[in-house]
N, C-alpha and C positions, 0 to 999 in steps of 0.2 A: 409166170412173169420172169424179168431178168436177175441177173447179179443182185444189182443194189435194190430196184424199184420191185416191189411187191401189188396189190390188188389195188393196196390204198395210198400211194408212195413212197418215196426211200424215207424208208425209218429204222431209228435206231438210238441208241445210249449218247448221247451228246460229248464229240469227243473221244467214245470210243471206235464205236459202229457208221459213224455218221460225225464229219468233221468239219473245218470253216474253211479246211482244203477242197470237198467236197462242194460243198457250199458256192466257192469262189469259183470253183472249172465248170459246175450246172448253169450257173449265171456268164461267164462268158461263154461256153457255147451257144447256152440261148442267144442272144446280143450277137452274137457272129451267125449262127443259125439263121435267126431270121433275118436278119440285115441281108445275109448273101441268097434266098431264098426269095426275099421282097423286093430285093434292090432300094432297100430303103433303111432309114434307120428304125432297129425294132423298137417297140415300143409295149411295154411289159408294165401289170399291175402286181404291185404284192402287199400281202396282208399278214398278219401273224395273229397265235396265240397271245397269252400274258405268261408262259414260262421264263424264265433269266435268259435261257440258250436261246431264246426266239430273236433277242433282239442282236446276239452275236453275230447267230446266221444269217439274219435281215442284212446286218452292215457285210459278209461275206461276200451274199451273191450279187447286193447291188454293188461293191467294188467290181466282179466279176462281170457284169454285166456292163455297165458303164465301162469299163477299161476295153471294151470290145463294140463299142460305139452304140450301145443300145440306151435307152432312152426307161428310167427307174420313177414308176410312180406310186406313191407310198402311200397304203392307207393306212396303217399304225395296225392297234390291233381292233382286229374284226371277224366274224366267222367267214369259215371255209365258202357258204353258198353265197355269203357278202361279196368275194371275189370274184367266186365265178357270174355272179351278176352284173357285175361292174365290168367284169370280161367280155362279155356280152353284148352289155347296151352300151358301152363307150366306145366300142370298133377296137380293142387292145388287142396286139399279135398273139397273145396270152398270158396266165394270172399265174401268181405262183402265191401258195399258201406255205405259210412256217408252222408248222403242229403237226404233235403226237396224237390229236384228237385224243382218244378217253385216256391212253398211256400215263403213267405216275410222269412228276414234273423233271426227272434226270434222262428222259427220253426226250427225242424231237423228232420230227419230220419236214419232208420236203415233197409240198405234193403240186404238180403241174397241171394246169387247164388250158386249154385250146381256145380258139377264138369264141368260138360257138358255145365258151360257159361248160363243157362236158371233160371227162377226166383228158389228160393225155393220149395220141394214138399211141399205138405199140414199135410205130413205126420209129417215131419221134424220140420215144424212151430209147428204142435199141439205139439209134447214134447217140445218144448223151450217153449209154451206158460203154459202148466203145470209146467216147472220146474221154473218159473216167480210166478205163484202160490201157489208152494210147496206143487204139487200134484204130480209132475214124481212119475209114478210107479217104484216101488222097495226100493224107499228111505222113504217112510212112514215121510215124511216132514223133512226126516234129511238132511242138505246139501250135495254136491257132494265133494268129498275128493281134496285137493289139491296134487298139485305135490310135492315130495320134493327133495331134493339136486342135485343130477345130470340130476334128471325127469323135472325139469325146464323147460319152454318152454324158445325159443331164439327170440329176436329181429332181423329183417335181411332187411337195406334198400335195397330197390327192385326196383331203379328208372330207371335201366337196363328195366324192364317189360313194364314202360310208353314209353321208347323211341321207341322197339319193337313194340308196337301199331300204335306209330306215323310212323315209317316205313312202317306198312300193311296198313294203310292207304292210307298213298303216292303211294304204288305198286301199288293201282287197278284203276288210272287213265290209260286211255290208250292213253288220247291226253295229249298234252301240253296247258297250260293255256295263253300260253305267250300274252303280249296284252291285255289280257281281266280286266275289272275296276269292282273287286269283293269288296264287298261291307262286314263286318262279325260284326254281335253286337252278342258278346260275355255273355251278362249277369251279367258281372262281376264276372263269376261262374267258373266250369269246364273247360270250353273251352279255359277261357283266354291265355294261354301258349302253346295252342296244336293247334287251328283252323288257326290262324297267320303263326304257322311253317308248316303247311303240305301246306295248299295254295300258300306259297313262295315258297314252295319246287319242286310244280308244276308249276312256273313262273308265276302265277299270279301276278296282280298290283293289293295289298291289301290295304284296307283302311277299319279300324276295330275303335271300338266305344265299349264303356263301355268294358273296359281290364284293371282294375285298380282296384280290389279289397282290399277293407278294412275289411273286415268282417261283415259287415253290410251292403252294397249296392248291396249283391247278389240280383235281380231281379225287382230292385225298379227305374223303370219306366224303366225297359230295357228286351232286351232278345226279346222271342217268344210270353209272358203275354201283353207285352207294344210293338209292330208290329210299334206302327205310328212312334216311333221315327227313325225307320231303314227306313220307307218309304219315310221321310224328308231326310237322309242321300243319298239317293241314287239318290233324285234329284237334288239335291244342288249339288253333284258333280258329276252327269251324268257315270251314275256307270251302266255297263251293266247288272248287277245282283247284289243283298244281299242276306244275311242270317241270322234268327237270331236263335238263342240255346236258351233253358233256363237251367236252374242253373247247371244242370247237366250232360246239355248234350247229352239226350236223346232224344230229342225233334227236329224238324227242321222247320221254317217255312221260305218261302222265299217271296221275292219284285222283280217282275221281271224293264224293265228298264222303265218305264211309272209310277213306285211309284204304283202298284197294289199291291197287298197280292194276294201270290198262295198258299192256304192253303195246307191241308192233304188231302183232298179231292183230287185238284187236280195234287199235287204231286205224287200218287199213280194212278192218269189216266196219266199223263204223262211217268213216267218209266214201265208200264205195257205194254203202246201201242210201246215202245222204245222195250220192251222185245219181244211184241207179232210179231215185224217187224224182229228183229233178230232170228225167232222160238225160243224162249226160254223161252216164257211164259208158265211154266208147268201146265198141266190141263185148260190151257186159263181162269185161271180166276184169280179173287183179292180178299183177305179177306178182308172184311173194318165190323166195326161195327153198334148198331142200330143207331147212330144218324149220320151216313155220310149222304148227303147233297141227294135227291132226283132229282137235277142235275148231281151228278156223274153217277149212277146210267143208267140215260137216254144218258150220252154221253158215256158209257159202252157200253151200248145197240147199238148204233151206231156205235160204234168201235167193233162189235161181240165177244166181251168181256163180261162171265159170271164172277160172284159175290158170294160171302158165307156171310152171315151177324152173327157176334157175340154181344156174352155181349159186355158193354163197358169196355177197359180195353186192354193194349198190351198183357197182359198173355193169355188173350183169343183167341186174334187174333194169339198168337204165336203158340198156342197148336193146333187150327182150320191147322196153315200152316205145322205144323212138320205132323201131323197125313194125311195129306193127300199128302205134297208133294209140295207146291204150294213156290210160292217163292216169290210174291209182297202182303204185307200186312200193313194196320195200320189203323188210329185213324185221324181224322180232326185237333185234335190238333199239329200234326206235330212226331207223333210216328210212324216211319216207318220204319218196318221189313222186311229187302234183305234178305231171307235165306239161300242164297250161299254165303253172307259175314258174317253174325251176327246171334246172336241168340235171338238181343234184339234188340228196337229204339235205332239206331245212329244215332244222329243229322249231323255230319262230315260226315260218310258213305252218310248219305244221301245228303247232300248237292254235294259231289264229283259226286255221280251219275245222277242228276239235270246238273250237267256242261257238266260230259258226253253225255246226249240225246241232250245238245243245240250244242256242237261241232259234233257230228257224223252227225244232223241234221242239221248243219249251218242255225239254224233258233234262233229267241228272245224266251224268257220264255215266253213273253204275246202270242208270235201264239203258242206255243206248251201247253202253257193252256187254250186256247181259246175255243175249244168244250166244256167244261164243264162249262155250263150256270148255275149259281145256283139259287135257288130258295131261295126266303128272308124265314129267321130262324131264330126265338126270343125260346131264351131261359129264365126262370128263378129260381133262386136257391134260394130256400124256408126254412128258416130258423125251424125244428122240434124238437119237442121231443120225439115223438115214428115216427121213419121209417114204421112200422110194421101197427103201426096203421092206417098211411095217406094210405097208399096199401092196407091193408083190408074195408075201410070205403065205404061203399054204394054209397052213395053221392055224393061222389069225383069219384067214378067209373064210375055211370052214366053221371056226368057232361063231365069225357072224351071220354065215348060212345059218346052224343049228337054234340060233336066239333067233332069228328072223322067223323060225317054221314054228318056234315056241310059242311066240304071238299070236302066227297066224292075222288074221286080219283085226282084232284088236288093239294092234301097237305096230310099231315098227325099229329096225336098230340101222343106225346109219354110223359109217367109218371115213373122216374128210380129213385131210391136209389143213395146218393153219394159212392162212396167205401172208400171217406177218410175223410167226413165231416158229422155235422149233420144235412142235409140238404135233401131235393126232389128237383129236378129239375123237370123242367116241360118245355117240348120243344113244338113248330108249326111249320112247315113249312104250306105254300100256295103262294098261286100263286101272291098275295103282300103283303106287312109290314105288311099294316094296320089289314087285315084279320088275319095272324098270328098272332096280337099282342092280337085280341079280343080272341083268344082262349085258348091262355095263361091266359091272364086274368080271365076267366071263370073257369076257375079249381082251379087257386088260390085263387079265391074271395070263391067258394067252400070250400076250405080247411079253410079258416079263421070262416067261418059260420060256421063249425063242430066244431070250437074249433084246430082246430089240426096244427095250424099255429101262 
């Protein structure tokens, strides 16, 4: 990706890395963008987080936008795939989301949607990211004109567009929840206001944890990043299921009712093989990326269920799923793509759909995750200053051949770039901890030897 925008958009420390400067010139380009692009006035939805800097930013770009004759409509806050819905089915030029997603609450983001509800083209980023530069072609470093008098852009609350969502939500349950002890931590984020009302609205018996946002407590020991505290909750009050979001939303992980964690991994063996029973698994297979677990994988295989493996990243798995057709995709971390509902991870979508496979199958979370045995996975995230260079180095390459032939075909070792930090990860799986953990090591201790750690 570019300068600013990264896999998941420009983000960064609020104020440090990412400013109301910023803020202000992404929202008038957009607003001059599409106005000169449409011949019309643009017309743009935005939503946020509940961090402090969310609402800074909010008033940034809509000055920016509006002062370039674009046309600002406000959902307050809502999740990321809230907007891109809203992006969607209201005909908007495109959505713009304020959040760091799972990020602690002194970080923020700025993340773009296209009409069509899907992330930014690259095309679109690279002029926003010259005109951040004061390289857009055609202006020779002079700024973009503002609007004036009646070319004004207009302010227009939009919280009609949030309820809209929460309604589609609600529709594509097909059972009733009634009875069931759902379980929802919230994050303190996106969710808070909108996971609560559709699960009631499906009769469930909710009991939800971290919904009390102050601006500061987005993600801080709660959500999808912090799992154990939802796993506590659910046994303490004997809860048939949890769930928990992070910040924004986009995310789902769940607790079935034994206090396990059912990651992405096997959230995505779960509604695939729910699909594959219904005939409706398109192409019979799942996108998942390079580091989904080497146990899904093998209870795929089992379940006669092929597989596409991508970069890491929802945009990847989303692009792999539009261009072929396929309709179950995502990420271990709880990013999971229905592409007859969404265009992006919905944490809600997805969690409604989890409840769906357990009532259609009148079975618990834990036996409908139970085939996917996973293999122990040590990951760690390595602090750099050239990405470029830990990838190119000899050293470090041969030392991940060597753990690669050590495995052999019971594990694997992978070496990836972060897309929104400066950092290498460096993953193992095998066949126990311990082994994994020595081969992780081996590569890192590698990388400090060359200097590059």
């Amino acid at each position: 990706m570019g300068r600013y925008f990264g896999t998941d958009g420009f983000r960064g420390e609020a104020n440090i890395n990412l400013t109301c400067e910023h803020a202000f010139k992404i929202g008038k380009f957009i607003g001059w963008y599409y106005g000169e692009r449409l011949h019309k006035r643009a017309r743009v939805v935005i939503g946020k987080d509940t961090r402090r800097s969310s609402y800074m930013f909010e008033y940034a770009i809509v000055a920016g936008l509006t002062a370039a004759g674009g046309d600002a409509y406000m959902l307050h806050v809502t999740t990321t795939p809230g907007v891109a819905f809203v992006a969607r089915r209201d005909n908007f030029d495109c959505g713009i989301m304020i959040s760091a997603s799972h990020n602690p609450y002194y970080d923020n983001g700025i993340k773009l949607i296209n009409d069509r509800g899907e992330k930014m083209d690259d095309v679109t980023i690279g002029a926003i990211e010259s005109y951040l530069d004061g390289e857009y072609d055609g202006f020779n470093g002079a700024d973009l004109p503002y609007a004036l008098r009646d070319e004004l852009g207009e302010i227009v609350d939009y919280v009609s567009g949030r309820n809209r969502y929460i309604g589609y939500l609600s529709s594509l349950a097909e059972h009733s929840y009634r009875n069931v002890r759902v379980g929802l931590d919230c994050a303190n984020g996106s969710a808070w206001n909108i996971a609560r009302t559709v699960f009631e609205a499906l009769g469930a018996k909710t009991f939800v944890i971290n919904a009390e946002p102050d601006g500061f407590n987005i993600n801080r020991n709660a959500g999808s990043t912090h799992i154990e505290g939802l796993q506590r909750f659910v046994l303490e009050n004997h809860l048939d299921v949890g769930f928990a979001f992070d910040g924004d939303a986009d995310r789902c992980l769940a607790v079935d009712e034994k206090g396990q964690v059912v990651d992405g991994d096997k959230i995505m063996y779960i509604l695939a093989t729910q699909l594959k029973k219904e005939g409706k698994l398109t192409g019979n297979k799942v996108v998942t990326t390079i580091v989904s677990n080497l146990g899904l994988y093998k209870a795929l295989d089992e379940a006669g269920i092929g597989y596409e493996k991508t970069a890491v990243g929802d945009r990847y798995v989303y692009e792999n799923m539009a261009k072929n057709g396929y309709r179950v995709g995502g990420e271990q971390t709880g990013h999971i793509i229905l592409s007859k509902f969404a265009t992006t991870g919905d944490g809600i979508l997805t969690s409604i759909e989890i409840m769906e496979a357990m009532m259609d199958s009148k079975q618990t979370l834990s036996h409908l995750a139970a085939p996917v045995r996973k293999y122990p996975q040590v990951q760690r995230n390595v602090p750099v200053r050239d990405k470029k260079a830990v990838r190119d180095n000899t050293v470090v390459n041969e030392t991940l051949k060597a753990q690669e032939a050590l495995l052999g075909d019971t594990g694997r070792m992978l070496l990836r770039e972060s897309g929104t930090e400066p950092v290498m990860r460096v993953m193992a799986e095998a066949l126990d901890q311990r082994m994994a953990e020595q081969c992780v090591e081996a590569v890192v201790d590698a990388m400090r030897k060359e200097g590059l750690a």
